[in-house]
C-alpha positions in Angstrom: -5.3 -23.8 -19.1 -5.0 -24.7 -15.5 -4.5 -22.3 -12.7 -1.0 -20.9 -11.8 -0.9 -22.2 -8.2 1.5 -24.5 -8.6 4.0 -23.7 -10.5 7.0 -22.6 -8.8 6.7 -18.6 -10.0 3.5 -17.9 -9.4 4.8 -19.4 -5.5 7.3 -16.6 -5.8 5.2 -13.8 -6.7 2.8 -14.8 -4.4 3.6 -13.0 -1.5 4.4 -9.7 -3.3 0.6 -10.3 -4.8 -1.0 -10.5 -1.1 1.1 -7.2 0.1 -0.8 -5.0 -3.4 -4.0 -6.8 -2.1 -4.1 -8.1 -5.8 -5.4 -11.3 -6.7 -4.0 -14.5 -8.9 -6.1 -15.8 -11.8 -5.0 -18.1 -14.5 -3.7 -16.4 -17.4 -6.7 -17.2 -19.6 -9.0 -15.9 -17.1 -6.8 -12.5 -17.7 -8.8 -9.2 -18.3 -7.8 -5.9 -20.0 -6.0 -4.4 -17.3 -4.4 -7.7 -15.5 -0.8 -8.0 -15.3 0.2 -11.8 -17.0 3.3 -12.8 -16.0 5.6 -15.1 -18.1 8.7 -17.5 -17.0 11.1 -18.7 -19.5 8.3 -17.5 -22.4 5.2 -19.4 -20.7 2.6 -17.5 -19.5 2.4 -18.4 -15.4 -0.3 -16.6 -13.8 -2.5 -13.0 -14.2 -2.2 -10.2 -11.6 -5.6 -8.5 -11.0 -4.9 -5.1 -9.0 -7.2 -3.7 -6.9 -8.5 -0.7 -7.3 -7.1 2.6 -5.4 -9.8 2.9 -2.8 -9.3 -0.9 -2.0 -5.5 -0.5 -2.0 -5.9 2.2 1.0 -8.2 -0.2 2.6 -5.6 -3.0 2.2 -3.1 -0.9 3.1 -4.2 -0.1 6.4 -5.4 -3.3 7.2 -2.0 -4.6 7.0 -0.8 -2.0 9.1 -3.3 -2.6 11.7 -2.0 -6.2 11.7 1.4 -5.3 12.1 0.8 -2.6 14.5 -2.0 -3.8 16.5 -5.7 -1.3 16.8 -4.6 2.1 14.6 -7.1 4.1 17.3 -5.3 2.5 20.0 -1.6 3.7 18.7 0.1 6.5 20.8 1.0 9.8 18.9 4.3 8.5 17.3 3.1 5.2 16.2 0.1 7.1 14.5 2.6 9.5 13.0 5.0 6.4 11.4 1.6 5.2 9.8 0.9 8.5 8.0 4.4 8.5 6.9 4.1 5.1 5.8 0.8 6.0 3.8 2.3 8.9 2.4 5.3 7.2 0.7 2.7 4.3 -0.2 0.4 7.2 -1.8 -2.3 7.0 0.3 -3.3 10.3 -0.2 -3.2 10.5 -3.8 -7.0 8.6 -3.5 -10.1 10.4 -3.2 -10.9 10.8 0.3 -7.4 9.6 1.6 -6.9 11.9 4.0 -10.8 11.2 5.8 -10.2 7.6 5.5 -6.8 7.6 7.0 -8.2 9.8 9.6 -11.2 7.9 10.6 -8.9 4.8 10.3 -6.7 6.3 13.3 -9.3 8.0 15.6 -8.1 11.2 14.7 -9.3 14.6 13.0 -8.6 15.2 9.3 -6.7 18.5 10.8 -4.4 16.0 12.5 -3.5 14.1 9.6 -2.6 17.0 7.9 -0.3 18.4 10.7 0.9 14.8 10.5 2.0 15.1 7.0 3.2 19.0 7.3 5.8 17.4 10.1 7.0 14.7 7.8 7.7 17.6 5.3 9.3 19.5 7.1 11.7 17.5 8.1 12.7 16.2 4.9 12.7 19.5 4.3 15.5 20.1 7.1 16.8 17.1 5.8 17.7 18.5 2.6 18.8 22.1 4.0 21.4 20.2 5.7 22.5 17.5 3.2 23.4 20.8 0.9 25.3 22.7 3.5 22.3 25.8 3.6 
């Protein structure tokens, strides 16, 4: 079979596939655990994901290019990227939190207190949506 690349789908998924840092192969190059996608009952094109520890590394090379040098963000910019990570699950991989940390020239101790403020203020959030 021929690659995906130029059938109209695999154009539209393409972008979403470049923001999971996953990769496009034809869908007989497809392995166990790749993703092929079908249009109208034809298979298009095969997802490869990346693995976890790549996925942070993608992650926060994306946000580096949309937010310019992580080390050289000021406190609130640094603390938008942790909560950013967090809702991406960032620090469900092993060594998240010393990745993320090394990522924004900043102690592990400060990620943390980065994510303790995020909860708590969902936390207050929530207090107040229920009327406590």
């Amino acid at each position: 079979m021929t690659t995906a690349g130029g059938h109209p789908f695999a154009a539209a998924v393409k972008p979403l596939v470049d923001a999971m840092g996953a990769e496009m192969v034809a869908p007989d190059q497809a392995r166990g655990d790749d993703v092929v996608l079908s249009w109208e009952g034809q298979e298009v094109v095969a997802v490869r994901l990346p693995h976890l520890a790549d996925s942070l590394d993608h992650l926060l090379a994306d946000l580096e290019r949309r937010h310019g040098p992580l080390p050289d963000l000021g406190r609130k910019d640094k603390q938008t990227v942790v909560r950013i990570l967090e809702e991406r699950g960032a620090f469900s991989v092993r060594h998240g939190v010393e990745t993320v940390a090394s990522a924004l020239g900043v102690s592990r101790f400060t990620v943390y207190n980065y994510l303790n403020r995020e909860t708590a203020a969902v936390n207050r959030e929530k207090s107040a949506d229920s009327g406590e």
